[in-house]
Phi, psi and omega in degrees: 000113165293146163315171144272152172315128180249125161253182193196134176257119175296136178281187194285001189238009187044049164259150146232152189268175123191167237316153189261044180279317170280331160280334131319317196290328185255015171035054195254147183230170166292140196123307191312152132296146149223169199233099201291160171184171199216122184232115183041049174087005182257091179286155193226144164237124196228129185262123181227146212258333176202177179235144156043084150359118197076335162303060180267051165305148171289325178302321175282316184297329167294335171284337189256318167296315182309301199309309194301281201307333158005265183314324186321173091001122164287353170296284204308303179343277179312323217253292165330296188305331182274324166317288198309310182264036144280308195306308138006277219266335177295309172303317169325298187256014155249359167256004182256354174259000000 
């Protein structure tokens, strides 16, 4: 049995959601990296567990830290978070000399 066709109109920001019929069926969750490309005019969306070797785009690095902590502990988690806004609050007061 084939599916039906789902359609979805891109917003002024080029998002589309989708839907969460489909994102079950590819057993994708909040969170997930997916990993966008484009094959002979197709876009392909793909959920991969990390990203790309070499890939320090912010966009991969923010997708490869979300993924790392995931999983964490909430102590370590929290222990992250606090590190992350000293570093913070230090860039603060060096752009302030």
């Amino acid at each position: 049995m084939k599916a039906k066709p789902i359609y979805k109109i891109l917003d002024d920001k080029g998002r589309v959601l989708i839907p969460k019929a489909l994102r079950t069926a590819a057993e994708i969750e909040h969170g997930d990296i997916v990993r966008l490309g484009v094959q002979k005019g197709v876009v392909t969306a793909k959920k991969v567990d990390l990203i790309e070797i070499g890939d320090q785009s912010p966009e991969a690095v923010e997708a490869f830290v979300r993924a790392a902590i995931r999983d964490m502990p909430k102590e370590t988690q929290i222990g992250i978070a606090a590190r992350l806004l000293e570093m913070i609050e230090q860039r603060k007061g060096q752009h302030h000399e």
